[in-house]
C-alpha positions as CSV (number, residue, x, y, z in Angstrom):
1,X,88.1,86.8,122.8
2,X,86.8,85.9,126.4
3,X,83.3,86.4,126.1
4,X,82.6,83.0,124.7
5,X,84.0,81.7,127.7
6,X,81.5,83.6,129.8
7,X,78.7,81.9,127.8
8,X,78.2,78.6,129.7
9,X,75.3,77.6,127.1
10,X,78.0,77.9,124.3
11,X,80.9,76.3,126.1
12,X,78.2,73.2,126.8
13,X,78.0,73.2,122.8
14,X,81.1,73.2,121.5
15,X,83.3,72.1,123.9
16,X,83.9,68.2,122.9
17,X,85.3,70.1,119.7
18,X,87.3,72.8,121.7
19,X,88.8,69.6,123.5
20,X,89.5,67.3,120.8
21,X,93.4,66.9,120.2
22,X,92.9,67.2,116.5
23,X,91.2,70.3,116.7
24,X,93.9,71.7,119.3
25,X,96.3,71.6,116.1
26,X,95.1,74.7,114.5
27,X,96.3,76.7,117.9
28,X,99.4,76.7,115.9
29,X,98.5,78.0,112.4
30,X,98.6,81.6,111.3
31,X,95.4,82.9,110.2
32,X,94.7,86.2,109.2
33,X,97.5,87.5,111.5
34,X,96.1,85.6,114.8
35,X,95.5,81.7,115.3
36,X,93.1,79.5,112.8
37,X,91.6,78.3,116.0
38,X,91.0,81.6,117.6
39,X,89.5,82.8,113.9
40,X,87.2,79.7,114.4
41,X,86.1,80.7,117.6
42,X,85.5,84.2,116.8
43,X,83.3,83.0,113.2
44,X,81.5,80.1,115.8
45,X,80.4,82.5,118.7
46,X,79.4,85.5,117.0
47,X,77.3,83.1,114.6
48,X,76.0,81.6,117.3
49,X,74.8,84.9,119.4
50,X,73.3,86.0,115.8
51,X,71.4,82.9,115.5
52,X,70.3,82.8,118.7
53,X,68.7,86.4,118.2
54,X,67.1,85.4,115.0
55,X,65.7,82.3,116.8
56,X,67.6,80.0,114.0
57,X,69.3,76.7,115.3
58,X,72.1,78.4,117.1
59,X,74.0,74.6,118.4
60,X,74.2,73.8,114.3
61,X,75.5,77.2,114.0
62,X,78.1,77.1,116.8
63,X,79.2,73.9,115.7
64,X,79.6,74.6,111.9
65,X,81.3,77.7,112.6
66,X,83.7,76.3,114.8
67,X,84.7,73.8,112.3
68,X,84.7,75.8,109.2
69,X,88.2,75.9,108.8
70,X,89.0,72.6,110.2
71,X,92.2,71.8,108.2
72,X,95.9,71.2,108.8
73,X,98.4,72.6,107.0
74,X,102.2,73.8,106.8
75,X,103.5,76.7,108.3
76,X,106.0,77.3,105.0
77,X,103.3,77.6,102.1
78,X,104.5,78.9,99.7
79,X,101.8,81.8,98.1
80,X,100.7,79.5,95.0
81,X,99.5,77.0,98.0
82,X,97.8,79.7,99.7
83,X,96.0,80.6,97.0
84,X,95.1,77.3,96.2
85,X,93.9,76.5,99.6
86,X,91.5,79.9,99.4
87,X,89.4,77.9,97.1
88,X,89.8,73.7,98.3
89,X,89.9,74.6,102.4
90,X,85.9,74.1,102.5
91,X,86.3,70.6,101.5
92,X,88.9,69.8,103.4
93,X,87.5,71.3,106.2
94,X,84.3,69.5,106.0
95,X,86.7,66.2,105.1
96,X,88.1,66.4,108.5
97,X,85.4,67.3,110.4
98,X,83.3,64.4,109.1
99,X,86.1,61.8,110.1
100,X,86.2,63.0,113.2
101,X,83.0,64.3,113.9
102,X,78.9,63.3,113.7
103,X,77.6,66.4,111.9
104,X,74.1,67.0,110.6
105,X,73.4,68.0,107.4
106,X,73.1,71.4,107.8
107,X,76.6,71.8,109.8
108,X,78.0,70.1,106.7
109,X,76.5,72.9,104.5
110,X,77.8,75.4,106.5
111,X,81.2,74.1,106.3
112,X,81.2,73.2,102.7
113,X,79.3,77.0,101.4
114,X,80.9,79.3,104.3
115,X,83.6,80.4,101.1
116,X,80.3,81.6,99.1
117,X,80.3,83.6,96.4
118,X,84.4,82.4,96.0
119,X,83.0,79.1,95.9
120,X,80.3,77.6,93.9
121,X,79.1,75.8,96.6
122,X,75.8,78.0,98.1
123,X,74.6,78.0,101.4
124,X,71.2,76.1,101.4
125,X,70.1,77.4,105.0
126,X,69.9,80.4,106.5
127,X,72.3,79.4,109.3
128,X,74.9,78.9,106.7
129,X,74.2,82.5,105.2
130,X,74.9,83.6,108.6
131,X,78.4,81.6,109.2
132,X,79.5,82.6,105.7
133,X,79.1,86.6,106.4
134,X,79.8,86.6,110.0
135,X,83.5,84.8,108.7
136,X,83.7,87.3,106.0
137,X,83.7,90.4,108.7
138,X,85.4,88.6,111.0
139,X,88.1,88.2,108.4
140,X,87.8,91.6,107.5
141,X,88.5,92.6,110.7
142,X,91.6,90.5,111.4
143,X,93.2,91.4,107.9
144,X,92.2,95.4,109.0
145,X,94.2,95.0,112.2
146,X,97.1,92.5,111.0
147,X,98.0,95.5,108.1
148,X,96.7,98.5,110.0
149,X,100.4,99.5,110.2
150,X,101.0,98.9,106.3
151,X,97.4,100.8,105.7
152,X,98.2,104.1,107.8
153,X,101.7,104.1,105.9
154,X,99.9,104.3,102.8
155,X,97.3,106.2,103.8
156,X,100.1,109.2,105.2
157,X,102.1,109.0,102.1
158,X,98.6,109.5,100.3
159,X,97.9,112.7,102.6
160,X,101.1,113.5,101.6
161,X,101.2,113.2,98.0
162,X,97.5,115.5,98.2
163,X,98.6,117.9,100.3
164,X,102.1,118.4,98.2
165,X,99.7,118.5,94.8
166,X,97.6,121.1,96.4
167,X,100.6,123.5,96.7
């Protein structure tokens, strides 16, 4: 994803977060089949250029969606963590960013809702309606890509298993 480094109005935004030694930590943890950090950055920018065309407060939104999935965590969870962290990441994520960060109120409410409806926690601005969907289809997307193999497997043996019932 280079585009966002193109966008000079963007990089101005975020980058004491892109920079910040803390942050640089998720580089290394698996997300959706690429980085958690280039997930966030992917959630943060396109949020940003859709706020920006709605005329919302696109700096909140580039910040909150950079920083919702600001947590650390092992490499070796086991799936019971995973499945765990699905539903407590939010507040983590907004625990972190708060000790390390001065967000306003809204960035904290797009942190703590982005998990909506999984959550209970829902988004009280419009901008964190935004960061929420624009993580779901970036998610969406990743997952599509990280198990395209595994899906076209299935998909052939379905073809299959039609084409052989036909006969």
């Amino acid at each position: 994803m280079s585009s966002h480094l193109k966008d000079s109005q963007y990089i101005e935004i975020v980058n004491d977060i892109l920079d910040n030694e803390d942050f640089q930590k998720i580089k290394k943890i698996e997300h959706h089949g690429i980085s958690r950090y280039d997930h966030s950055l992917k959630v943060s920018y396109y949020s940003y250029k859709v706020s920006k065309m709605l005329k919302l407060d696109y700096e909140q939104v580039a910040v909150g969606g950079l920083l919702h999935d600001f947590f650390l965590s092992k490499e070796d969870r086991d799936m019971k963590d995973r499945a765990v962290s699905f539903f407590v990441h939010p507040k983590k994520a907004l625990q972190m960013s708060e000790n390390i960060f001065d967000l306003t109120l809204k960035e904290k409410d797009m942190i703590k809702s982005h998990m909506f409806p999984m959550s209970l926690s829902i988004p009280k601005y419009l901008e964190s309606w935004i960061v929420s969907g624009v993580d779901k289809a970036v998610a969406v997307n990743e997952l599509s890509l990280k198990c395209s193999f595994k899906l076209k497997y299935v998909y052939s043996l379905f073809l299959l298993f039609i084409f052989r019932t036909i006969r």
